[in-house]
N, CA, C and O atoms as a GROMACS GRO file, in nm:
protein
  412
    1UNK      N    1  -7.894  -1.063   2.402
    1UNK     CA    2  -7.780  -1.148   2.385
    1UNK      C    3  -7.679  -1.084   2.289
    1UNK      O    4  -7.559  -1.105   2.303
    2UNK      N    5  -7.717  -1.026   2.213
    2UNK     CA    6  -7.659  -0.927   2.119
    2UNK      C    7  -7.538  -0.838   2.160
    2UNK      O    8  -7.421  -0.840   2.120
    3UNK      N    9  -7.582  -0.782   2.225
    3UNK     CA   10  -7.541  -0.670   2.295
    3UNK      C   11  -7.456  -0.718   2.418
    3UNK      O   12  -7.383  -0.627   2.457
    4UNK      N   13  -7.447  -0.814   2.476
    4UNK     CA   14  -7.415  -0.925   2.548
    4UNK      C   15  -7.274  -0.922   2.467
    4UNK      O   16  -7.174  -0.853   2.485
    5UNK      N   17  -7.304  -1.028   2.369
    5UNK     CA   18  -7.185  -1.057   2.278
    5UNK      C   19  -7.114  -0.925   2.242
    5UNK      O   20  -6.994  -0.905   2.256
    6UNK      N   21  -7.179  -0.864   2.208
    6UNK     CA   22  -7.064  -0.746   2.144
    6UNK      C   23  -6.968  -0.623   2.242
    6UNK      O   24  -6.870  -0.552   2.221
    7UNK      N   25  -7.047  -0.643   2.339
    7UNK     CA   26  -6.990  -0.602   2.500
    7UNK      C   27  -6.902  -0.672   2.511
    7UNK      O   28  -6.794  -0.622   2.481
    8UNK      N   29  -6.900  -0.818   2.557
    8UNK     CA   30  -6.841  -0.898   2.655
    8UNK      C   31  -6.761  -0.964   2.569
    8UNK      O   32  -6.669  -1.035   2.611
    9UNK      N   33  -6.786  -0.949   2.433
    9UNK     CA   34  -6.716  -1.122   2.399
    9UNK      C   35  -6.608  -1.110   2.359
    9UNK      O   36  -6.549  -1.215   2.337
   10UNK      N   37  -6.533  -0.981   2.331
   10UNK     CA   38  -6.380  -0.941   2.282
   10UNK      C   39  -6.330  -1.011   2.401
   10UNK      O   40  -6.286  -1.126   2.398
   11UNK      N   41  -6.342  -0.907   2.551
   11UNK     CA   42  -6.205  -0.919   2.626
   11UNK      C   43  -6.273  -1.065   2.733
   11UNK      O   44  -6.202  -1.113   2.821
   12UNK      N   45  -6.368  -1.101   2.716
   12UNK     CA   46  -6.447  -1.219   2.772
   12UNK      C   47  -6.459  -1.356   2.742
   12UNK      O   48  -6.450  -1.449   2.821
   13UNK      N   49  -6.482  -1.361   2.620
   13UNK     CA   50  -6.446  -1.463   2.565
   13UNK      C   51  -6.601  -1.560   2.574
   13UNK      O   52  -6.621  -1.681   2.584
   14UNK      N   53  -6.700  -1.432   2.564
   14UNK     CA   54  -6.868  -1.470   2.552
   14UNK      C   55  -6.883  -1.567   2.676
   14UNK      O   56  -6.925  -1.681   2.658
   15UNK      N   57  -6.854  -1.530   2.778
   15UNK     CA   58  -6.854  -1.629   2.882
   15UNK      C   59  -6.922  -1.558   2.977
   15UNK      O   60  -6.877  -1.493   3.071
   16UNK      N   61  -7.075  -1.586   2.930
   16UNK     CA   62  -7.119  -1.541   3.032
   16UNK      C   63  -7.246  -1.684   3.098
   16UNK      O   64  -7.336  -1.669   3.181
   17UNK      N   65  -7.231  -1.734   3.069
   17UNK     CA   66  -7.287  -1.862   3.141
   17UNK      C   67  -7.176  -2.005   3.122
   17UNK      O   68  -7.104  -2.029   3.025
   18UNK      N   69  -7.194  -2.082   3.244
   18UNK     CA   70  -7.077  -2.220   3.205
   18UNK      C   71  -7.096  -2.280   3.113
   18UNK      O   72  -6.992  -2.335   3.077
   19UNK      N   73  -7.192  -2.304   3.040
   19UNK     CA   74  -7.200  -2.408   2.910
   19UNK      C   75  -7.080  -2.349   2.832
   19UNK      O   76  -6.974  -2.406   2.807
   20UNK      N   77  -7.131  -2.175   2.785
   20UNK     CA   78  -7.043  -2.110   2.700
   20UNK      C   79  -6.890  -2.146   2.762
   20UNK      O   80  -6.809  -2.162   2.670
   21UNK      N   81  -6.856  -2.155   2.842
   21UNK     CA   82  -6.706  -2.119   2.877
   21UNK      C   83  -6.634  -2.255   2.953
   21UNK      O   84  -6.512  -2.270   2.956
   22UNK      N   85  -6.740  -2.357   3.017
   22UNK     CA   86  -6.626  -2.431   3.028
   22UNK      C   87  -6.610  -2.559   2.985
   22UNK      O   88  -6.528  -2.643   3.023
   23UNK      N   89  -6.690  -2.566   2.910
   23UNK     CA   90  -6.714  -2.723   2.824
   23UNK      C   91  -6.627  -2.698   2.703
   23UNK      O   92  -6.598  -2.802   2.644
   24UNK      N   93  -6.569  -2.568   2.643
   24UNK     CA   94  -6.442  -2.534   2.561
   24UNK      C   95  -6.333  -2.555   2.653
   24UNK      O   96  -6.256  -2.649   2.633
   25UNK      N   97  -6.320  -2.488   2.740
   25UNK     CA   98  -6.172  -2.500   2.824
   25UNK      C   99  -6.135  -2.644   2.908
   25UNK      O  100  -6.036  -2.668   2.977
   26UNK      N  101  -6.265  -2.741   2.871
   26UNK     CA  102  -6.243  -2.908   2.918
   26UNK      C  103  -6.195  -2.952   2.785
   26UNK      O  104  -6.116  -3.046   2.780
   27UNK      N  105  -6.226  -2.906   2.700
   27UNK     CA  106  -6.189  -2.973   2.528
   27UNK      C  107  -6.038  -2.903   2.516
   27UNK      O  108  -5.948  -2.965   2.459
   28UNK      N  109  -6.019  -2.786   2.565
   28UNK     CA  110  -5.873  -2.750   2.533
   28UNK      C  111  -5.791  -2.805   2.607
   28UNK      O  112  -5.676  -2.804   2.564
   29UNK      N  113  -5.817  -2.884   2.762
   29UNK     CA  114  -5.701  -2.919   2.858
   29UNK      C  115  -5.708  -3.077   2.753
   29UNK      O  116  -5.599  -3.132   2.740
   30UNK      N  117  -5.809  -3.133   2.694
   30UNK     CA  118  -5.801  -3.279   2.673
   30UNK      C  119  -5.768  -3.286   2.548
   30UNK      O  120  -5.776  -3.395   2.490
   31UNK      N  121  -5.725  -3.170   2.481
   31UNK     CA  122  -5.678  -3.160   2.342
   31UNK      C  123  -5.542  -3.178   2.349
   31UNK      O  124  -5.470  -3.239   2.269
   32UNK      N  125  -5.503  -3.104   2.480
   32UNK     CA  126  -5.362  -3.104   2.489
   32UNK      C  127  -5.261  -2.938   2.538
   32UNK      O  128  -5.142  -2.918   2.562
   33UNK      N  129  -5.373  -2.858   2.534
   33UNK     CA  130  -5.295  -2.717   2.579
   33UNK      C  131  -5.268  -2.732   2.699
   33UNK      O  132  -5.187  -2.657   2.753
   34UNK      N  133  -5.339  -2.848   2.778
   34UNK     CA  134  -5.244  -2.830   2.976
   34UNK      C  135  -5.351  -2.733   3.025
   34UNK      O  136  -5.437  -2.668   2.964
   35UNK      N  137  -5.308  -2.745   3.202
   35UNK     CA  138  -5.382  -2.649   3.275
   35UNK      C  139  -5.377  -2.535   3.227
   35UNK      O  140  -5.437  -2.459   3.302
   36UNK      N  141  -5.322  -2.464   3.110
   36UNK     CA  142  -5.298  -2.327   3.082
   36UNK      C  143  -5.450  -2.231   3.076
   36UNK      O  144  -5.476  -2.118   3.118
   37UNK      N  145  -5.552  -2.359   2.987
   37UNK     CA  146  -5.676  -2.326   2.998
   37UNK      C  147  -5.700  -2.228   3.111
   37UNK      O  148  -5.707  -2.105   3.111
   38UNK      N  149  -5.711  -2.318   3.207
   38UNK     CA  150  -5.760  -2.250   3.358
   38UNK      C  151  -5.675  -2.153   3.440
   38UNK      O  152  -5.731  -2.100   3.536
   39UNK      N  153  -5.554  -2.123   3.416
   39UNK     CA  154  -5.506  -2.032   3.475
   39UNK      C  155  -5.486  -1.913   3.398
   39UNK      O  156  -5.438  -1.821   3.463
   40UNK      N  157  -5.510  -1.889   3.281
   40UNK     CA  158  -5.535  -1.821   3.201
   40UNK      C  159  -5.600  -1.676   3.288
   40UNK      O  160  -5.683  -1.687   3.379
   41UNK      N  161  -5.538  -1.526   3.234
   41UNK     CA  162  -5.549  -1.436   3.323
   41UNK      C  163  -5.652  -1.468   3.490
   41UNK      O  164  -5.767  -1.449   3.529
   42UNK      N  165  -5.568  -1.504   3.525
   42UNK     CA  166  -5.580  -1.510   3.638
   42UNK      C  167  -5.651  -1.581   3.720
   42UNK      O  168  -5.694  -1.565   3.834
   43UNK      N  169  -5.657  -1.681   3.622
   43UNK     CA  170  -5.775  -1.724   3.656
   43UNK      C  171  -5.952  -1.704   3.665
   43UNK      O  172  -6.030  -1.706   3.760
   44UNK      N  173  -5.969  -1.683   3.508
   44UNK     CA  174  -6.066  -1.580   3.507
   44UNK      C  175  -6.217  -1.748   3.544
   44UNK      O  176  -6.335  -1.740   3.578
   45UNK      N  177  -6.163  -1.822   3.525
   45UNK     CA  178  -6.242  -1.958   3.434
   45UNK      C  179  -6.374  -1.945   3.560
   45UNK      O  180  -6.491  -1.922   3.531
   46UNK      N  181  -6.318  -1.965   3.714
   46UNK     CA  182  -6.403  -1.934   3.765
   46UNK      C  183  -6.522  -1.830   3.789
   46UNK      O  184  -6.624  -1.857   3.852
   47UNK      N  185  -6.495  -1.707   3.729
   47UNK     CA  186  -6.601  -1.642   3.734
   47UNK      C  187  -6.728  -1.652   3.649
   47UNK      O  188  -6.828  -1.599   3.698
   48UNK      N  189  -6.739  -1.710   3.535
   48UNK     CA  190  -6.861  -1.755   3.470
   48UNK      C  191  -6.928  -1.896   3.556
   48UNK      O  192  -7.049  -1.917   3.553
   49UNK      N  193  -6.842  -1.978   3.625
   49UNK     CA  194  -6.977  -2.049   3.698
   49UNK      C  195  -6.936  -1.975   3.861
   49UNK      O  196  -6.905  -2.053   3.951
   50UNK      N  197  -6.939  -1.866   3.883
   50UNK     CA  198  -7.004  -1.874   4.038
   50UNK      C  199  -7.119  -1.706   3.991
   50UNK      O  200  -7.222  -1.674   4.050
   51UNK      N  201  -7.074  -1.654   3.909
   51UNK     CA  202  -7.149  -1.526   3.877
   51UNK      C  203  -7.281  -1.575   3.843
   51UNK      O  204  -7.356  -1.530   3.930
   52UNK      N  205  -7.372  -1.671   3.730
   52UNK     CA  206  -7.475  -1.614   3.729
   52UNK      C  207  -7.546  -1.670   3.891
   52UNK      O  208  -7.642  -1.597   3.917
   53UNK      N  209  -7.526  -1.759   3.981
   53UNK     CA  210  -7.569  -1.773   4.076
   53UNK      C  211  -7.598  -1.690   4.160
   53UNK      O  212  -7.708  -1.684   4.216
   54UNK      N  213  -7.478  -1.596   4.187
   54UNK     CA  214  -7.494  -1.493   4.251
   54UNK      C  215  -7.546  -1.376   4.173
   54UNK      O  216  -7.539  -1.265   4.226
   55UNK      N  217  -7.603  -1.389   4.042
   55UNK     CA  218  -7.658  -1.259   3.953
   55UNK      C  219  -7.862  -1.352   3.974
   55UNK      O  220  -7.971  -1.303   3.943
   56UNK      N  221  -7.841  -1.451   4.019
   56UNK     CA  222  -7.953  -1.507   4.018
   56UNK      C  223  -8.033  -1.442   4.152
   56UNK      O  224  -8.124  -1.360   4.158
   57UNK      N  225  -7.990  -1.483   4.214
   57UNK     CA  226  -8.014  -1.442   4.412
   57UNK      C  227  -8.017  -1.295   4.420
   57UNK      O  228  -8.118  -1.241   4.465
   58UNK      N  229  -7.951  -1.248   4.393
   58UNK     CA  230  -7.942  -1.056   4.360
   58UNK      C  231  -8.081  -0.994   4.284
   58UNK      O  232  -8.146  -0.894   4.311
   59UNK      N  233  -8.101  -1.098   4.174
   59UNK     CA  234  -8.257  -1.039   4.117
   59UNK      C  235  -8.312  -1.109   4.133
   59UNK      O  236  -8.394  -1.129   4.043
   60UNK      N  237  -8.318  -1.182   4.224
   60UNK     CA  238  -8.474  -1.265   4.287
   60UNK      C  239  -8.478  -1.156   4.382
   60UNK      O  240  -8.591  -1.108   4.373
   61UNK      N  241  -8.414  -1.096   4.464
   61UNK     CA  242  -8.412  -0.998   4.578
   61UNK      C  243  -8.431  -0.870   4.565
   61UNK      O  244  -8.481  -0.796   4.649
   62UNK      N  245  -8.376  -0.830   4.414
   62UNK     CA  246  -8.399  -0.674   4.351
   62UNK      C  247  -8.554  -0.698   4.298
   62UNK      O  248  -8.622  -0.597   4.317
   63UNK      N  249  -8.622  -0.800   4.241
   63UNK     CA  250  -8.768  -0.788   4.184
   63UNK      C  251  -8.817  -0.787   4.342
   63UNK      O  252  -8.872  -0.692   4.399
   64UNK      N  253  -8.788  -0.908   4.395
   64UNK     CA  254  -8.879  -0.865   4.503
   64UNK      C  255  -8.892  -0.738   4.603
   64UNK      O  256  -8.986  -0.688   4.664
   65UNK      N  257  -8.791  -0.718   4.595
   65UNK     CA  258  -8.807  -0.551   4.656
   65UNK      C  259  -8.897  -0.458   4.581
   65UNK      O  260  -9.001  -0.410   4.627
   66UNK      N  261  -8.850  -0.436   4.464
   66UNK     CA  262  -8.857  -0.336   4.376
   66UNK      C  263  -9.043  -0.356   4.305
   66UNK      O  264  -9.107  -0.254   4.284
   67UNK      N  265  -9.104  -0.492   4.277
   67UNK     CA  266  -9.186  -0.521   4.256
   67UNK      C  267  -9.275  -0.606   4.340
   67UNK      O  268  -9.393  -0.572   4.342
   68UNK      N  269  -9.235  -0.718   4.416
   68UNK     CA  270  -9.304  -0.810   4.447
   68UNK      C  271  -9.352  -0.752   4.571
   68UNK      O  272  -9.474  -0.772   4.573
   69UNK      N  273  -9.311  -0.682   4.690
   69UNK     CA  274  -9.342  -0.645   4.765
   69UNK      C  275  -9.445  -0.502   4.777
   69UNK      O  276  -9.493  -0.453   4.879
   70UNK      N  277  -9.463  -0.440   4.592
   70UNK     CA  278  -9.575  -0.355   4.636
   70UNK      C  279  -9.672  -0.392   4.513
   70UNK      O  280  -9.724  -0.303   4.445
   71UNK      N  281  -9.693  -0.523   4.490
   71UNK     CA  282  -9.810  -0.576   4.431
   71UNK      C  283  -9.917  -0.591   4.497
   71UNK      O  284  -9.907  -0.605   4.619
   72UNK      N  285 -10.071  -0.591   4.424
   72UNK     CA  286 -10.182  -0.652   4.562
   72UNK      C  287 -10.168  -0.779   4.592
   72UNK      O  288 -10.112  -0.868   4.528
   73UNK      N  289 -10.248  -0.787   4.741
   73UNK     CA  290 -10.218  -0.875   4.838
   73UNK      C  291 -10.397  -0.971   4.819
   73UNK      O  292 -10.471  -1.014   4.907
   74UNK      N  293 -10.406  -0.973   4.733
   74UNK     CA  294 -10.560  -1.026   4.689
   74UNK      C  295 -10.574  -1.213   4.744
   74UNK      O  296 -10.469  -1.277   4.739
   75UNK      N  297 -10.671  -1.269   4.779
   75UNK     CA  298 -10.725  -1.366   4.831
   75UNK      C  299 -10.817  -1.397   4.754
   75UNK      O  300 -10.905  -1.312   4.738
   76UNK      N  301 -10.830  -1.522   4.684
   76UNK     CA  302 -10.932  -1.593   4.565
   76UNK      C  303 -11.021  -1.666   4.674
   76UNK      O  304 -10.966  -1.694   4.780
   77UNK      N  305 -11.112  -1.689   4.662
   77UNK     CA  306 -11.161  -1.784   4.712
   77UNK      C  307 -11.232  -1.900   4.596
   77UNK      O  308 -11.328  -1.868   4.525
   78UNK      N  309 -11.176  -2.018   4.593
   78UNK     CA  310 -11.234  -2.113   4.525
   78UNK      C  311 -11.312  -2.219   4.588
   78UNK      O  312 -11.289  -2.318   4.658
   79UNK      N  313 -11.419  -2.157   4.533
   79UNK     CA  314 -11.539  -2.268   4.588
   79UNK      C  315 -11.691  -2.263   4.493
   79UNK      O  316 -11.756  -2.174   4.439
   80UNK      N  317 -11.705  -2.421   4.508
   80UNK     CA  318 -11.822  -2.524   4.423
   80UNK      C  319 -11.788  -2.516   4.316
   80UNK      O  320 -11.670  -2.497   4.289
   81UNK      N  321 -11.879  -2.527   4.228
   81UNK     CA  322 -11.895  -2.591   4.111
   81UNK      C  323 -11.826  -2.740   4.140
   81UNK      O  324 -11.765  -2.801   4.228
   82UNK      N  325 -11.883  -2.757   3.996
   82UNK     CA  326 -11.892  -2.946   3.969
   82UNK      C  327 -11.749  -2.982   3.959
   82UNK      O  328 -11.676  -2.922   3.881
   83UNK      N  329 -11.698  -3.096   4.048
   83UNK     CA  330 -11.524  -3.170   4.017
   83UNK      C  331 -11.515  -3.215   3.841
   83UNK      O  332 -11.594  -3.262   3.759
   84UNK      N  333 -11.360  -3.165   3.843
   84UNK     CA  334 -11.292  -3.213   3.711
   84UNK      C  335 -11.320  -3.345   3.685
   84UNK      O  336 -11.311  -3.418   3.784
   85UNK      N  337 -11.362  -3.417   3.547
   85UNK     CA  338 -11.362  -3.360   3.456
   85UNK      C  339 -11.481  -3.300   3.432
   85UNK      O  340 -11.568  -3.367   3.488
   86UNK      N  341 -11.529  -3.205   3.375
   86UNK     CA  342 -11.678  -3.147   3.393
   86UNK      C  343 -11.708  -3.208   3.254
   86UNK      O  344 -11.641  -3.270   3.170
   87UNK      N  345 -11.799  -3.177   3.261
   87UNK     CA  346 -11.968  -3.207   3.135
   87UNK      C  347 -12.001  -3.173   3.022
   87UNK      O  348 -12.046  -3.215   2.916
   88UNK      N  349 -11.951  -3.045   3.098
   88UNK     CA  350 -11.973  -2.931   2.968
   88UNK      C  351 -11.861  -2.904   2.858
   88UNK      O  352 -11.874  -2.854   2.746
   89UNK      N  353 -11.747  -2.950   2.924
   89UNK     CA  354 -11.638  -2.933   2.839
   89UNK      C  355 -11.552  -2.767   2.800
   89UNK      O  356 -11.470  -2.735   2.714
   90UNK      N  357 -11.622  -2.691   2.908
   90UNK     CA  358 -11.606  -2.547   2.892
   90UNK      C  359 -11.700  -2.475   2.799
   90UNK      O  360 -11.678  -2.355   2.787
   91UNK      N  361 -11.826  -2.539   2.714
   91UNK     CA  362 -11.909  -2.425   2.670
   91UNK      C  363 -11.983  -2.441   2.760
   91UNK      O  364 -12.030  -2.542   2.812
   92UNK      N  365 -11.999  -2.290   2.785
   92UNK     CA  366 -12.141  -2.249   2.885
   92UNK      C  367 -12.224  -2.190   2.802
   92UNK      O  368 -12.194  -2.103   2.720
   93UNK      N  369 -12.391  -2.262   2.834
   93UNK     CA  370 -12.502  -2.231   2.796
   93UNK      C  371 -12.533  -2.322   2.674
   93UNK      O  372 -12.644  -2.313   2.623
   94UNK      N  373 -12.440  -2.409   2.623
   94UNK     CA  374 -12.479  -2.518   2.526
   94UNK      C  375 -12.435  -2.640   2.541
   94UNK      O  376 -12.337  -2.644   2.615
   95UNK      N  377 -12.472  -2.751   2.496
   95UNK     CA  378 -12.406  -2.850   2.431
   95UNK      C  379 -12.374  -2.948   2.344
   95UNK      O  380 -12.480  -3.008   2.324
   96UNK      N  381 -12.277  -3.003   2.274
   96UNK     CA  382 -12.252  -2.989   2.162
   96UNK      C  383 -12.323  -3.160   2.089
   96UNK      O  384 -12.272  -3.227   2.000
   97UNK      N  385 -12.436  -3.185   2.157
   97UNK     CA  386 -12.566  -3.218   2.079
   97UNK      C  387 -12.651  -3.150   2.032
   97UNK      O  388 -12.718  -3.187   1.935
   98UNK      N  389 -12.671  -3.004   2.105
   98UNK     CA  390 -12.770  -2.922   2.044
   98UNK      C  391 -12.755  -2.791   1.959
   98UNK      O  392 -12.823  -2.692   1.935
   99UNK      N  393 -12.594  -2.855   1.916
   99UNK     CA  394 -12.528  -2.787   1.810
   99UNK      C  395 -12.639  -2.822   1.659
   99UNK      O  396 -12.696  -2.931   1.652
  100UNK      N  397 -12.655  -2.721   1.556
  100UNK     CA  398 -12.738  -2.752   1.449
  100UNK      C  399 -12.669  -2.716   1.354
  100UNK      O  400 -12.633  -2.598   1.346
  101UNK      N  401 -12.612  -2.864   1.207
  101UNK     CA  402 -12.524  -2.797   1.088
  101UNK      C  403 -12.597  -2.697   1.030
  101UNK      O  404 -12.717  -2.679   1.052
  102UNK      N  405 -12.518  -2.619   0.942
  102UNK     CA  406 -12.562  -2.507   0.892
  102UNK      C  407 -12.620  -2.586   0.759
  102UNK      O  408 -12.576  -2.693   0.715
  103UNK      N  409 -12.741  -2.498   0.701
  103UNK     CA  410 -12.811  -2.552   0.602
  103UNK      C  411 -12.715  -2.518   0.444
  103UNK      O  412 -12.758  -2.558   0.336
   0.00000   0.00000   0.00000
């Protein structure tokens, strides 16, 4: 985020998600600066909410390429043992009656 900020946030205006960028530019039109907010170079206002969506979908698609598709292809099989809630409480090989205080 660092690096984020010190990149982006001069000519950006740290706008890199909508919270950051347009919940200020709703407080500046209702303060009183006018649509200027939003047309502001060029209308930049829109690109912080349609970018990370499309930065979202792009690396769901770049991991899965790049990773998800040459992971193993492994099959668990779950079967028996005793239904939740069990007995034992997760210690195996004791239980905690035949726990003994220390002398």
């Amino acid at each position: 985020m660092t690096m984020i900020a010190m990149t982006y946030g001069a000519n950006g205006g740290f706008a890199i998600n909508p919270a950051r960028d347009l919940g200020p530019r709703i407080f500046t039109l209702i303060v009183g600066y006018g649509w200027e907010t939003f047309s502001a170079y060029n209308y930049y206002f829109w690109i912080p909410l349609v970018a990370p969506f499309i930065g979202a979908i792009l690396g769901a698609w770049i991991y899965k390429i790049l990773v998800g598709m040459h992971g193993l292809n492994e099959d668990l099989d779950i079967t028996g043992g005793k239904p939740y809630p069990r007995e034992d409480r997760g210690y195996k090989g004791s239980s905690v009656s035949s726990i003994r205080p220390m002398a």
